[in-house]
Every structure is written in structure tokens, then in C-alpha cells.
N, C-alpha and C positions, 0 to 999 in steps of 0.2 A: 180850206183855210184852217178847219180846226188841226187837222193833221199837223203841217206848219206851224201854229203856234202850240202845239204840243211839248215840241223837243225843243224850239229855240233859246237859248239861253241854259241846256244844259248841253251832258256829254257827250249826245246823240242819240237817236234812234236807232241808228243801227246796234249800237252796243247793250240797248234794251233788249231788241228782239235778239240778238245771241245768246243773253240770259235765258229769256223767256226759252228759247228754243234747246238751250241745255237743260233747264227744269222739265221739258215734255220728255226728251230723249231719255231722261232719267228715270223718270216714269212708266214710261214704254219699259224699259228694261226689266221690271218686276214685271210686266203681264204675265212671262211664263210662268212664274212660280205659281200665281194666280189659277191660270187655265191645266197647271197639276191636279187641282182640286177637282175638277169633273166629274170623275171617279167616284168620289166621297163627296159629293154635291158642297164642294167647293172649301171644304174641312181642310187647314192647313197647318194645324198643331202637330210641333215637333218635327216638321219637316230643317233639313239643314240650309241654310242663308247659300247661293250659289254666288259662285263673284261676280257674274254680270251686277247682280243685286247689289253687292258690294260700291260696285262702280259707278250705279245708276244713282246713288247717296251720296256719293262725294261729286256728282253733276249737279241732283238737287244744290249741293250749298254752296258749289261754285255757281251753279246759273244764279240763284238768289242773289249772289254777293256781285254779280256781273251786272244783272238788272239794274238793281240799287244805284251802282258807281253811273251808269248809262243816264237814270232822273236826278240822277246830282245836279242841283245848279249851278248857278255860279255863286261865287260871296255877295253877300248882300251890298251896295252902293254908299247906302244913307242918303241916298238922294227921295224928295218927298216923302221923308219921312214923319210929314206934318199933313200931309193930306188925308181926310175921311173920303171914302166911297161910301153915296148916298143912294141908296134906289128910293126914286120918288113917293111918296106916302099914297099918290092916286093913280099912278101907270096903272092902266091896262097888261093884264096878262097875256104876255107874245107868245109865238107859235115856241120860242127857244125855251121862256119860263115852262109853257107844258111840257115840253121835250126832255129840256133836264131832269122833274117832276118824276118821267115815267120812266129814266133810265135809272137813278139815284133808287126808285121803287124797286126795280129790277137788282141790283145791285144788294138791297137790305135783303129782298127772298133770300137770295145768295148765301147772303151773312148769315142768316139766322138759322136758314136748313140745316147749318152745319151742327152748332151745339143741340139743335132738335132733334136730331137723327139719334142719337146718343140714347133715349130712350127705347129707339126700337133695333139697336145693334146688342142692347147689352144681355136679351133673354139668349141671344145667339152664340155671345161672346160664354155664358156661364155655358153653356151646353158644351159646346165645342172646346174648352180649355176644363171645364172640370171643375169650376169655382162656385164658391157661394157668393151671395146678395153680398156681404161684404166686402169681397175680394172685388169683384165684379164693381162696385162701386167708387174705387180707384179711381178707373177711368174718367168718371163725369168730376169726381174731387180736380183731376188734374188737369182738365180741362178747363173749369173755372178761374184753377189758378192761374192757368194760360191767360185767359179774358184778364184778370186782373194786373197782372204785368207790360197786358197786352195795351190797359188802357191807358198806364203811363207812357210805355214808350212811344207810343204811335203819337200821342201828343207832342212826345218829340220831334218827331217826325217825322208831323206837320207843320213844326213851326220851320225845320230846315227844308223841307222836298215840296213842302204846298200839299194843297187838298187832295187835287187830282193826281198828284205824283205817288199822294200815301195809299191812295184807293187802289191805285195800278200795283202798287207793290206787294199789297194787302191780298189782290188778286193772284201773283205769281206763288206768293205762300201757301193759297190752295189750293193753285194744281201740285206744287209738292209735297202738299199732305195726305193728297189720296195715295202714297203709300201703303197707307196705314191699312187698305184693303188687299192688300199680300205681306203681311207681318206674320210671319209663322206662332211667335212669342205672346203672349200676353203684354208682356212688360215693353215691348214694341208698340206692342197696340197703345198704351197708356203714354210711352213717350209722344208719338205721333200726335194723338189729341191735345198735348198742351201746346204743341207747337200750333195747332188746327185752333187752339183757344187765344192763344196767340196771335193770331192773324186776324180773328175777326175782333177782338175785346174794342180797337177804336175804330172801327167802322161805325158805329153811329153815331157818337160825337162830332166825328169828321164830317159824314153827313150830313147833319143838322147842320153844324157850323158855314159848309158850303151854302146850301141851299136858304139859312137865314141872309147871306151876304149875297145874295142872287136876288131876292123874289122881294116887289114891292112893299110898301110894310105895312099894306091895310092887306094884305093877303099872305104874310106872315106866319102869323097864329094857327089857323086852322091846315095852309100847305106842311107846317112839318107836323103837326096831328097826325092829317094823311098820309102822307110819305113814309112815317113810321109809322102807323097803324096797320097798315097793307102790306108793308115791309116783313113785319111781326109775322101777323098772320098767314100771310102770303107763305113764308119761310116752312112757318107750321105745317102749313097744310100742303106743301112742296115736299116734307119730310113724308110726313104719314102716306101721302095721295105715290109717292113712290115705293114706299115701304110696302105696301098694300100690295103694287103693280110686279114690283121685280125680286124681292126677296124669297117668295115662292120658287122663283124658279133658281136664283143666282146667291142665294145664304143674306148672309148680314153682311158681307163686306161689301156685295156692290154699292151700299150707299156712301164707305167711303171712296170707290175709284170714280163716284158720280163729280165729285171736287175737279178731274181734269177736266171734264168736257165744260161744268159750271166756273170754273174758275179762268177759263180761255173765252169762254163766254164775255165774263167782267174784262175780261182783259180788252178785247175788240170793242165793247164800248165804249172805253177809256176814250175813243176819240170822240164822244160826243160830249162827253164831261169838260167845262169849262175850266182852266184854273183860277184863284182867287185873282180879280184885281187886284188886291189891296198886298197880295205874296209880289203878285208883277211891279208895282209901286215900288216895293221895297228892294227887288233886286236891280231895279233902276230899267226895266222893261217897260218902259213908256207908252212906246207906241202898241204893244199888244194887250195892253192896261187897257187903251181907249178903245180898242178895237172892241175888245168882251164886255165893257162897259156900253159900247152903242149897242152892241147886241141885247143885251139883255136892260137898255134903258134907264140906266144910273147915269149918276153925276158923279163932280168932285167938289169938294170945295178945302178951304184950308180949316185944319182943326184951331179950334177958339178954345182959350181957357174957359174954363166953367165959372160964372160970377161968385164973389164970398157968400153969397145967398145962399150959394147951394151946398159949401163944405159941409154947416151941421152933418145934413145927413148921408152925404158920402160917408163923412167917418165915425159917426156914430161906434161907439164900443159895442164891442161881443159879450154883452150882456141884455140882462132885462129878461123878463116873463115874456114879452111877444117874440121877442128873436129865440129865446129856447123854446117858448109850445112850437112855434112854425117850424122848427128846423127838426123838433123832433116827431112832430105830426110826417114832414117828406120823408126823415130818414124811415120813418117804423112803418109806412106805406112801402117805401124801398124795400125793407127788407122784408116784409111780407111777397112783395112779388119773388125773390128770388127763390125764397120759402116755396113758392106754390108754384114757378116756374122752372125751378134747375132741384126741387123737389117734388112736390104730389105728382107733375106732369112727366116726371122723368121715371118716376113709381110705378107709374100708371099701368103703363103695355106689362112690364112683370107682372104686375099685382093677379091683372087679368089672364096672362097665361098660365099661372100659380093655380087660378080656381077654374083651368080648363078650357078656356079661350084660345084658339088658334093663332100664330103671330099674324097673319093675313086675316082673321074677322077682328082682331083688338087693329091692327093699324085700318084697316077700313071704317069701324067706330070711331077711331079717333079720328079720322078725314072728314067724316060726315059732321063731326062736333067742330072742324075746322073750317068746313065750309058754310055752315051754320053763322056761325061768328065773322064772316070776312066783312056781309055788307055795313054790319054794326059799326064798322072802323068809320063810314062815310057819315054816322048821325053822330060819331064823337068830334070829329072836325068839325061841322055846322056845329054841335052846342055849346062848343069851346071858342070858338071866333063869335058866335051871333048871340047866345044866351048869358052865361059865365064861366070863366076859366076855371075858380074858383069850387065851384059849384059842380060842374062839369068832371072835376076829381074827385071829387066824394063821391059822385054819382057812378062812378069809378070802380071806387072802392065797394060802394054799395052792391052792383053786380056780382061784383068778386064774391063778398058774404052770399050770396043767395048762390053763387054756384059752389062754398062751401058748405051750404048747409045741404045741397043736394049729395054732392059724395058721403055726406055723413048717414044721409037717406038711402044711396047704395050699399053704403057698409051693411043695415038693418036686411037691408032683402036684397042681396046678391045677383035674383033675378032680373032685377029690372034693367033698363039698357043704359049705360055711362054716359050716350050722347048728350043729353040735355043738362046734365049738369057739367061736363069737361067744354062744352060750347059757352057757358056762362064762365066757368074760370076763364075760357080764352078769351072771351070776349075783353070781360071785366079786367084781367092783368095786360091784354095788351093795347086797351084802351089807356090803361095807367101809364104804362111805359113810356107810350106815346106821348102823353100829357104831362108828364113829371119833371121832366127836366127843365123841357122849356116854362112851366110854371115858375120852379124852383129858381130859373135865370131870372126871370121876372120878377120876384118876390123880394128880394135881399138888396140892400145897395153897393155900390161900384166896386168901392172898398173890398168888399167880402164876398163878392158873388159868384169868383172864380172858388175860393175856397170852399163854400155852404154847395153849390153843384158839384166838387168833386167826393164831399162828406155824401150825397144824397148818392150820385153813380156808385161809390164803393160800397154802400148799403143793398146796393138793388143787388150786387155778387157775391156780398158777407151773406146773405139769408140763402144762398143756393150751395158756397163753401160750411156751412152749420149745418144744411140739410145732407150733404153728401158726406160731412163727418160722423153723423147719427148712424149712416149706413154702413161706412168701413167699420166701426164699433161693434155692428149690428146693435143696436138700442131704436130702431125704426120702430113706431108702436102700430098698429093696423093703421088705414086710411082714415077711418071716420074718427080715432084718436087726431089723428095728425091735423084733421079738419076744424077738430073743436080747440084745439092750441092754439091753429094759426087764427082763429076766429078770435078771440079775444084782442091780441095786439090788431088786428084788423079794426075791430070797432074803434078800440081807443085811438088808433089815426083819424078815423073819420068824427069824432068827437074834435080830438083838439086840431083837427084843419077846419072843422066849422066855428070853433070858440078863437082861433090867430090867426087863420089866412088870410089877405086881402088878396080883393078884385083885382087883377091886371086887365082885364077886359079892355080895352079902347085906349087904353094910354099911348100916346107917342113916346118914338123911341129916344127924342132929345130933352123929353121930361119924365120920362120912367126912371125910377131907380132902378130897376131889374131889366134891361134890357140884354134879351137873349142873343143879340147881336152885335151887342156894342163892342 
């Protein structure tokens, strides 16, 4: 059945998998320039572009553009355009809520492998092309930028293709990214990544947004915690725990040709991924509305005006001391993460093979500081749903300082092992991550809540595009500099989200001002 209501209402299935199927075939076509490298353990600088290669690029953008037209839907109806989809506040969690749960998990690894990898391709990339730390730095700049453009359009999208449609598409883009694992060029390799930053920048919003429109709403809070917490980390330690395994034998590029097998992967799940009710609503898809709605245990009803009671503070003005400490408590949390996630973490595998470390014993430390950190994702969900949201982010942020102060502590004696403190940055930043937005949805009212969430997401990518401009500059200052910088605006978030955040803890979603799914 999900099959079925996958394509109905768009241009077909068949005209997908023809995309999908030009994007592989495209891809196939570089292997050989790829398995040239054998020889030169897989070294492909300066070799000349053959035409198949040629060919195989202009498949990548035809299949892309083939797929796309294929989850086209129809024009939207206007019919029920007044209807809310409600998932009940006390359902039970059904076998399809876990189902979705651990495919949407699988899905984030996906995601996040990708800009993760970027740390342990780039000691490979400077060897192999002949560049310094700045040059070499480009790449994760341009990947970012990716993420950032990535997050606007993709929200586009979604509001035309639906959840599930953007996730599938999102998917086709990277199997055509792994490319970028037979680019002879440098300046290939850096185009490739934005396009790689590109495809993944909204996959978690998308995410989140599905899976808050899915999952009952006392259970809520803590599923996209975990969802994205395991997502995060999962990804991380997918990156490293491969890096470790195959790059000994196969260079830095096999972790970009890893994108086709992982990105067909996503693709074949796609059939278990729901689409939004409330997308089917709208294109006047009724009956497949109800269908996903019995399944996962939602209602309808008709949306009601909100009583005069309650305009105060939907419209409250963008002003006052509480709305600017709280907005500038989430953003300067944001950009701390990006700081210490798409900077210190991306530093890191260099830094260490700079003072002697093998690429295979720095991505094996960093595996073990990833898997260190996985189970922590499960006690950030419980204390965020059952103790305070609130609370629960500082407490956040608080990790994070303690596995800042520890790389400041590696800086002093070199000796010592990076695990235990790159286990507390990952715990700590991607327990944030996890927590942050949906906070941040929660926090703000009606009025403003799209705008204050999309201020707090382009902070989380401004502090990782700042850390990768310090690097093309070269003005990088050692690690345990860079720890006691980020330390300071670290604290002062965790100050002013304890002097202006409020609790969302338990509020219902038809008397929250912040409701992260409204």
C-alpha cells in the first residue's frame, strides 16, 4: 500500500526510477577513471576528464531533473483547506510511529555522514593536490555554503513535492555527488561538495517537521530529541568508524563514492516514509489523507479561529529585553555549535596528523569519542521530555564547555588521548542540535516563530562558514586558542538562556505559543 500511495497524485513512478536510474548509470561511468588510480593507491591529480566522464555528468543532471518532474504533483485543489491534522495528545505508540522513528534515524546517519566526512577527506585531499590548510579549506567553506542555500530551497521544496518527495530527491542528489570520489581537479572536488552541501542542508528541518506531524504529542518532545540526536551522532560515527575501515586501503575518496550505495540506500526506504497528511489535504488527496491518518492514529477536525483572548500575544512586537536575551541566548548557542562542529571537529583529524598521528589511528580516536557519545543521545531525550527543556539546553551547552576545556587540556600535553574530550564536544554539541530548534519552535509566538527558527538555523551554519573563513585566510590560532574563544560566547548563552528562557516542558500544542508543529 505504501508503494501505491507513494506516486498517486504525481507524474509517476516510473519516470522517477528513470531518473534515479540515469543518476547511477552516471555514476558508474567515472568508476574507471577511479580504479586508474590503483597504481598510485588511488592518487588521481592531473589526470585528463575522459568523455564517458563527460557523459556520465550530463546523465547526473538529466536524471536529477527527470526524478524531480516524476514527484511532481499535482496543483494544489483548495479543497480542505481549513482542516488541522490532529495526532491525539494520549495515543499509544504503533508499530508504524516506531517504524518511521528508525527509518527517518537511518536517513539523518545518511545526512550527516556526508558534511562529517570532510574532516577526514581533507588531510588526503592537501597531500594528493599539493595545498595548504587554507587552500584545502575551501572545500568544507563550500560545503557550508551548500547547507545554507540548501536550507532555503529545500523548504521550498517542501512546501511544492511534500516531505517525503523532498527526502527522496534529497536522496537522488547523493548518489550524484559521489562523483566527487573521481574528480581529478581540486576545484571539482570543491564544486561537488556544495552541491553534497546542498542536498543535505534541509534534510533536518524536513525531518523534524514530518515526524512532529506523525508522532502523538505527549511523545513529541523527546522522539525528535532522539531522532536527531542518533541521527547526529550516528552520522559521526558512520563517518569516522568508515574512515578508519576503508581509507587505508582505498585513499580519501572512497568516502565520497560511499554516497551511491548510501544514497540508494535512502532511496529504497522512501517507501516506508509516509507523506504529510496535511500535503495530501491540500492537493485534494482525500482518501490517501485518511488512509496515513488511520495508520499512524490522527484525526481531523476543522481549524477555529483563535479567540481575541489570545491576539495579545500572538502579535506581540519584536521587541523587549525578554525576546532579545532569548533570541540571542539560541542564536549565540547556534553559532557556537557551528564554531565547534564545521570548525574544531573538522580541525581535528589535520591537527592530529600535523603532530604525527596516522589518518587510520586519528579516524579510529575519533570513532571511539563517537561511540562514547551515542548512548548520551538517549538520556538527552528522557531529560528533555520528563525533567526540563529548558534546563535540558544548558545542560547542553554545559557539556560542550567541559569538553572545551578538555581540548584546551590537550593542547598543554599533546600526549594525552583526544577521546575523552572530542566525546564530550559530541556529545554536548549534538545533544544541542538536537534540542535547539525544537526549543527555539517552542519558545517564540505564532507571529514570529517561523522567522526567530529560521534566525537560530542560519546561526548554527554562520559559526561553521566564520570557522572555515579563518582557515582559507589562514588566521586559524592553535586548538586550545580556538577553545578558549569559543568558550567565552559559550558561557554567556548559557547565562542568558538561564536569566530568558521559559519552560516548554508540558505545555499542549493548542495552548503553546511555540508549538513546534503548528
Amino acid at each position: 500500500m505504501t508503494g501505491k500511495l507513494s506516486f498517486e497524485g504525481r507524474r509517476g513512478r516510473g519516470v522517477f526510477v528513470g531518473g534515479v536510474l540515469g543518476v547511477v548509470v552516471g555514476v558508474l561511468l567515472h568508476l574507471p577513471m577511479f580504479l586508474m588510480g590503483r597504481a598510485s593507491h588511488w592518487q588521481l591529480a592531473g589526470m585528463a576528464m575522459d568523455t564517458p566522464m563527460l557523459a556520465g555528468m550530463a546523465l547526473i543532471v538529466g536524471g536529477v531533473a527527470v526524478a524531480a518532474y516524476g514527484l511532481l504533483p499535482s496543483a494544489p485543489t483548495g479543497e480542505d483547506s481549513d482542516i488541522a491534522v490532529v495526532p491525539p495528545d494520549e495515543a499509544p505508540l504503533s508499530r508504524a510511529h516506531w517504524a518511521l522513528m528508525a527509518v527517518l534515524v537511518i536517513a539523518l546517519v545518511i545526512d550527516v555522514m556526508k558534511p562529517a566526512s570532510l574532516g577526514f577527506t581533507i588531510p588526503g585531499m592537501k597531500k594528493e593536490y599539493g595545498i595548504g590548510g587554507p587552500t584545502a579549506s575551501i572545500v568544507p567553506f563550500f560545503a557550508l555554503t551548500g547547507t545554507v542555500v540548501g536550507s532555503i530551497l529545500w523548504g521550498a521544496i517542501a512546501d511544492r513535492y511534500g516531505r517525503k518527495a523532498t527526502i527522496l530527491l534529497s536522496a537522488v542528489m547523493f548518489v550524484g555527488t559521489s562523483i566527487c570520489g573521481a574528480m581529478p581537479s581540486f576545484a571539482w572536488n570543491a564544486g561537488m561538495c556544495f552541491m553534497m552541501g546542498a542536498a543535505a542542508g534541509g534534510m533536518l528541518p524536513v525531518t523534524y517537521a514530518l515526524l512532529a506531524e506523525m508522532m502523538p504529542s505527549r511523545h513529541r518532545g523527546w522522539s525528535l530529541v532522539l531522532v536527531g540526536g542518533l541521527g547526529s551522532v550516528g552520522g559521526y560515527l558512520a563517518a569516522s568508524g568508515l574512515s578508519a575501515l576503508l581509507q587505508p586501503l582505498f585513499g580519501w575518496r572512497i568516502l565520497w563514492l560511499l554516497n551511491l550505495p548510501t544514497g540508494l540506500l535512502l532511496v529504497s526506504l522512501g517507501a516506508l516514509i509516509p507523506e504529510s497528511a496535511r500535503f495530501l489535504l491540500a492537493h485534494g488527496r482525500q482518501d490517501e489523507a485518511r488512509a496515513v491518518m488511520a495508520r499512524f492514529g490522527a484525526a481531523v477536525r476543522r481549524a477555529v479561529p483563535r479567540p481575541p483572548s489570545d491576539q495579545p500575544e500572538r502579535l506581540q512586537p519584536l521587541r523587549g529585553g525578554a525576546f532579545t536575551g532569548k533570541l540571542l541566548a539560541l542564536s549565540l548557542a547556534a553559532i557556537c555549535y557551528g564554531l565547534i562542529n564545521f570548525g574544531l571537529l573538522l580541525w581535528l583529524p589535520a591537527e592530529l596528523v600535523r603532530r604525527g598521528a596516522s589518518v587510520a589511528l586519528t579516524s579510529r580516536l575519533l570513532a571511539e569519542s563517537a561511540l562514547i557519545a551515542f548512548p548520551t543521545i538517549f538520556a538527552a531525550a528522557f531529560f528533555y521530555s520528563r525533567w526540563s527543556a529548558k534546563w535540558s539546553v544548558a545542560a547542553s551547552l554545559g557539556v560542550t564547555l567541559l569538553g572545551l576545556a578538555g581540548l584546551f587540556w590537550l593542547e598543554a600535553d599533546p600526549r594525552r588521548s583526544p577521546v575523552l574530550p572530542v566525546a564530550l564536544l559530541i556529545v554536548g554539541t549534538n545533544a544541542l542540535i538536537a534540542m535547539l530548534l525544537p526549543y527555539t519552535a517552542e519558545s517564540f509566538p505564532l507571529a514570529i516563530r517561523g522567522r526567530t527558527t529560521g534566525v537560530v538555523a542560519a546561526c548554527s551554519k554562520a559559526g561553521g562558514l566564520f570557522a572555515q573563513l579563518l582557515a582559507i585566510l589562514a588566521l586559524v590560532p592553535a586548538l586550545g586558542l580556538v577553545s578558549l574563544a569559543v568558550t567565552l560566547p559559550t558561557l554567556f548563552a548559557v547565562l542568558l538562556l538561564a536569566r530568558f528562557g521559559r519552560e516548554t516542558r508540558g505545555r499542549e500544542l493548542h495552548d503553546s505559543p511555540g508549538l513546534a508543529a503548528a
